[in-house]
C-alpha positions as CSV (number, residue, x, y, z in Angstrom):
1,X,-35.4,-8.2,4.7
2,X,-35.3,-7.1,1.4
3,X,-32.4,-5.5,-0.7
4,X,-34.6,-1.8,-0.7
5,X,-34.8,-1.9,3.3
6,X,-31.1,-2.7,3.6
7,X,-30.2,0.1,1.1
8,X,-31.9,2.5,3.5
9,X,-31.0,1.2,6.4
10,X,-27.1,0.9,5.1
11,X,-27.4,4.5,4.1
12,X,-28.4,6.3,6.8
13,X,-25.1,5.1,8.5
14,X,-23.1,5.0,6.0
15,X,-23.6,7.0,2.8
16,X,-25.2,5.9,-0.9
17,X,-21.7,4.4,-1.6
18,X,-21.3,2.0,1.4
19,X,-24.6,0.9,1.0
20,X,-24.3,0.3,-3.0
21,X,-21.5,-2.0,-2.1
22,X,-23.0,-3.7,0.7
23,X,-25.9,-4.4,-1.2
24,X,-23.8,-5.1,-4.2
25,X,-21.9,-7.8,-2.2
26,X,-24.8,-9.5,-0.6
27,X,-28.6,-10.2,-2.3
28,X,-30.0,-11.2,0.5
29,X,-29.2,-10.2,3.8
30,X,-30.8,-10.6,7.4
31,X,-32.3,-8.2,10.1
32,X,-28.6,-9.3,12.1
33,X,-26.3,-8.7,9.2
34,X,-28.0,-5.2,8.2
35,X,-28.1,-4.1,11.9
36,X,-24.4,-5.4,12.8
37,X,-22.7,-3.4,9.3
38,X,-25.0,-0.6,10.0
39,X,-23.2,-0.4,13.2
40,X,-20.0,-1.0,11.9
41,X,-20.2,1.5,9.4
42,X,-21.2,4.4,12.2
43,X,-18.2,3.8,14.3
44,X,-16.6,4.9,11.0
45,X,-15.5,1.7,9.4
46,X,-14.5,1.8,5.8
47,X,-16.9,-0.6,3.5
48,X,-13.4,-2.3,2.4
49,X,-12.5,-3.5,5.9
50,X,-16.3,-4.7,5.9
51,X,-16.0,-7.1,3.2
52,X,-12.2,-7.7,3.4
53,X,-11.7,-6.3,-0.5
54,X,-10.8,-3.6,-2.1
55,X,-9.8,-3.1,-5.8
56,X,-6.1,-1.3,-6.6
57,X,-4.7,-1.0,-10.1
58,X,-7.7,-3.4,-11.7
59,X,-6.7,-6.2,-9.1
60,X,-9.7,-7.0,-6.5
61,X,-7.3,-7.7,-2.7
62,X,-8.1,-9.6,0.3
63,X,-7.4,-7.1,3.4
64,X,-8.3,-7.3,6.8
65,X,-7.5,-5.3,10.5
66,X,-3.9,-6.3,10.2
67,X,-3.1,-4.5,7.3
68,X,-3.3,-1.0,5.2
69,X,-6.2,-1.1,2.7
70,X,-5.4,-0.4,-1.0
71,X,-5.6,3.1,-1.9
72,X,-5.9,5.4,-5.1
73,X,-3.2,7.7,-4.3
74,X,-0.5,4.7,-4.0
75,X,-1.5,3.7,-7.7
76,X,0.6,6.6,-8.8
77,X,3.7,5.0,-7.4
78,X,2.7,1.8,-9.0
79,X,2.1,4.5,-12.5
80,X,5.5,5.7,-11.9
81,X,7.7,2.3,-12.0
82,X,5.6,1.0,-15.0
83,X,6.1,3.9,-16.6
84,X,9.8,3.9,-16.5
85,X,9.9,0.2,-17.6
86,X,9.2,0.6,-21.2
87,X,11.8,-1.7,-22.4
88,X,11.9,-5.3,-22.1
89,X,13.9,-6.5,-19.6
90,X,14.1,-9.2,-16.5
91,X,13.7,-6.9,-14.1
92,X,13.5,-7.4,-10.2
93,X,11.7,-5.2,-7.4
94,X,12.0,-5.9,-3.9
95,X,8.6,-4.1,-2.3
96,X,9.7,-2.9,1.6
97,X,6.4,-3.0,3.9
98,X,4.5,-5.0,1.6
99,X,1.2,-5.3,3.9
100,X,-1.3,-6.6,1.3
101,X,1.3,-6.7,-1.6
102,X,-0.9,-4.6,-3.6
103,X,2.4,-2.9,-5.0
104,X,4.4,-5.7,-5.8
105,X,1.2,-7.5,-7.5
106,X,0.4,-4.8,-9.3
107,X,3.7,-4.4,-11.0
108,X,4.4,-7.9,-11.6
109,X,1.4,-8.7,-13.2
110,X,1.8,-5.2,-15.9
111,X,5.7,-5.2,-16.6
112,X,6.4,-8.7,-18.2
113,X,9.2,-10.9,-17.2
114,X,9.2,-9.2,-13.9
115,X,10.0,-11.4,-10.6
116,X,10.2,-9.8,-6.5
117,X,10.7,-10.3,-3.1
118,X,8.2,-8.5,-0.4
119,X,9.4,-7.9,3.0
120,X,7.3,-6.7,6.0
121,X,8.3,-7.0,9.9
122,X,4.5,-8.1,10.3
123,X,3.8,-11.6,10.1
124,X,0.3,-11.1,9.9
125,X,1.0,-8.7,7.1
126,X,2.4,-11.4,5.3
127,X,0.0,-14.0,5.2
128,X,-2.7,-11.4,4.0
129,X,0.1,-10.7,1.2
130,X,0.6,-14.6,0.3
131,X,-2.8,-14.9,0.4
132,X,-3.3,-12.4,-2.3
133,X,-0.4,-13.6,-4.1
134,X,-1.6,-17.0,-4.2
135,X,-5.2,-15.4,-5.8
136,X,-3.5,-13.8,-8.5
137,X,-1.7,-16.9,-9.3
138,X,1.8,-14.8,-8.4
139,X,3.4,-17.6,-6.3
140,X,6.5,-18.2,-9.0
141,X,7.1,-14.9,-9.1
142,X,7.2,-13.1,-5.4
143,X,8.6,-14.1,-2.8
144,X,7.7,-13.3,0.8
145,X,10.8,-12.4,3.9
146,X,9.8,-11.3,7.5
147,X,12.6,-8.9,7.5
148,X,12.2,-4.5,8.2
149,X,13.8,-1.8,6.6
150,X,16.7,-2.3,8.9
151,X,17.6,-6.1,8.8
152,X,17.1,-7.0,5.1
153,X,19.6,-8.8,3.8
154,X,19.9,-10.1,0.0
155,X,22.7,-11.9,-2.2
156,X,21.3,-10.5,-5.1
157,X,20.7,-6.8,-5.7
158,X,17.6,-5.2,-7.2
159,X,16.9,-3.5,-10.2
160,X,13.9,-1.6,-8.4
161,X,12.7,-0.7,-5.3
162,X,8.9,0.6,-3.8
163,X,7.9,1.3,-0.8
164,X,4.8,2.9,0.9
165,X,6.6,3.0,4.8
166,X,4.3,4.2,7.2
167,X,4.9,8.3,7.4
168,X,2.1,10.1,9.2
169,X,3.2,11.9,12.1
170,X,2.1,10.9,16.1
171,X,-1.1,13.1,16.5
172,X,-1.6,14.1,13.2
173,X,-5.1,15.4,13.5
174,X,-5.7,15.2,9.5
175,X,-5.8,11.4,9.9
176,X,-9.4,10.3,9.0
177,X,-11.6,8.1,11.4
178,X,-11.3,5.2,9.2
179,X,-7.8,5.1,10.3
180,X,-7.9,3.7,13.5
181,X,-9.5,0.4,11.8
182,X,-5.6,0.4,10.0
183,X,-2.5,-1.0,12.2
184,X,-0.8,1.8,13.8
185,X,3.0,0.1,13.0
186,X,1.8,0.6,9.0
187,X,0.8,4.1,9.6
188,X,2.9,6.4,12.3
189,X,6.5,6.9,12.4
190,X,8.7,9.3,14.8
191,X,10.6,12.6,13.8
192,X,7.8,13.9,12.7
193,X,6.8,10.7,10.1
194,X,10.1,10.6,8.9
195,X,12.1,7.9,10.8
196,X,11.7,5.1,8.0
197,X,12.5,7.0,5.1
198,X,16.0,7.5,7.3
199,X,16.0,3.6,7.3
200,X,15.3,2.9,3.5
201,X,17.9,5.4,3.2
202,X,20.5,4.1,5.0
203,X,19.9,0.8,4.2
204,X,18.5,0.1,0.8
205,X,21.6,1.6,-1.0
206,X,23.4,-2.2,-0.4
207,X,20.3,-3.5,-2.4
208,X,19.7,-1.9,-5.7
209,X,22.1,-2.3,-8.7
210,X,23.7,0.8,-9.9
211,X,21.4,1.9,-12.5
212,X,18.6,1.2,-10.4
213,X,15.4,3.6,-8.8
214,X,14.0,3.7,-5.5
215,X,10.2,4.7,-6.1
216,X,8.8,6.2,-2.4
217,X,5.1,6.9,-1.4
218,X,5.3,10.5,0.7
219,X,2.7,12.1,2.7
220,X,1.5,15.6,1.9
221,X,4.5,18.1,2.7
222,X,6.8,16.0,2.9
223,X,8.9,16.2,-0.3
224,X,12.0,18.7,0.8
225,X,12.3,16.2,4.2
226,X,12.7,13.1,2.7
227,X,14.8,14.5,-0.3
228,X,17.1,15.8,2.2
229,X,17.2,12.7,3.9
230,X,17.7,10.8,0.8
231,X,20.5,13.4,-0.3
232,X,22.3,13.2,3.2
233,X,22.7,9.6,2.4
234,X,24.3,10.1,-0.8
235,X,21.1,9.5,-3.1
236,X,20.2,11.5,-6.1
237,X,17.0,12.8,-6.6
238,X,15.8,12.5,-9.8
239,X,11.8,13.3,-10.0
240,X,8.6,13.9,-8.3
241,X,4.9,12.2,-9.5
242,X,1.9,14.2,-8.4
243,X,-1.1,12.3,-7.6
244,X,-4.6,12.9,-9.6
245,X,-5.4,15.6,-7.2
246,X,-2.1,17.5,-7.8
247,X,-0.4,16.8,-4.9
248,X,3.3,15.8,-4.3
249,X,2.8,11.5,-3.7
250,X,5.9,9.8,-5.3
251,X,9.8,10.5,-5.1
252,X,12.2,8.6,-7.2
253,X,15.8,8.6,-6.6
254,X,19.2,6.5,-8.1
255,X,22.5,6.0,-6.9
């Protein structure tokens, strides 16, 4: 087959952009590989979970079924710690729910001298994250834990934390088809998509250093729940980052 009749083929099911980077990926392709990501793509699979890639923050990542994919809106957390880190320093992050390590990549390869620790309660998680720290040549400088929000335990406190928990509610009908190609334990939490910000908060205050942030990925609406939460707990909130559509995506808080 040539590249024209997979274009066409590609686009019908899944748009000009899937097929662009379909095409893109592959110069040749057969009748059975045009058919099978044809199919793929009308059951509503995005392109990245296709081609186990997707770019974040200028950095090409290996993902797969067992883990979030990489996405634009999570950049502006990433936007947010870098931006506060304007002086040079040996700073460490510890990254909770790391899935790809997309976050914890991203910063430590743009704030210099910076070294982390990833955690995520899925082991499957994790070797998609060591496998994309290995890539980026990352291996001296993050370190992987099976550990949760609720179990972490470190002998050395951090000067930063991130974290993208999972925060959609149960039957949130605004979720997008693509999302039932993502695990479910890296996207839904209870009380309303709020239950691990209550963990980070109750338990991350043992791990960062006194003049240390917490940087947190929200959901849409969710700002005045999870500064309350935050607040209950003794946190103080210091700012909100919009994302490039205006909307309310990052809360940063210190002791």
């Amino acid at each position: 087959m040539n590249i024209n009749q997979a274009f066409e083929i590609l686009e019908k099911s899944g748009g000009v952009r899937a097929a662009r980077i379909l095409t893109n990926k592959h110069k040749k392709m057969s009748w059975v590989r045009v058919i099978y990501y044809a199919h793929l793509l009308k059951r509503g699979m995005p392109v990245a979970k296709i081609i186990h890639s997707k770019w974040f923050y200028g950095l090409e990542f290996y993902t797969n079924k067992h883990t979030l994919d990489p996405r634009p809106d999570t950049e502006t957390l990433v936007e947010a710690v870098i931006k506060d880190c304007d002086t040079n320093k040996n700073r460490t992050i510890l990254d909770m729910g790391t899935g790809t390590g997309c976050i914890i990549c991203a910063l430590c390869k743009n704030i210099p001298d910076t070294t982390g620790v990833a955690i995520d309660k899925s082991r499957r998680a994790l070797r998609v994250a060591k496998r994309n720290i290995k890539k980026l040549n990352l291996e001296n400088q993050i370190t992987l834990k099976h550990a949760d929000f609720t179990n972490f335990k470190s002998d050395k406190k951090f000067d930063i934390i991130v974290s993208n928990p999972p925060y959609i509610k149960y039957g949130d009908m605004r979720v997008n088809d693509g999302a039932k190609f993502d695990p479910e334990i890296a996207l839904y939490a209870k009380n309303d998509g709020l239950a691990a910000y209550e963990e980070i908060a109750k338990n991350a205050k043992n791990l960062l250093k006194r003049d240390g942030k917490i940087y947190l990925e929200i959901g849409v609406g969710q700002s005045n729940p999870v500064i309350k939460i935050f607040e209950f707990y003794k946190w103080k909130f210091e700012r909100i980052e919009k994302d490039l559509s205006g909307i309310n995506r990052v809360l940063i808080f210190t002791l």
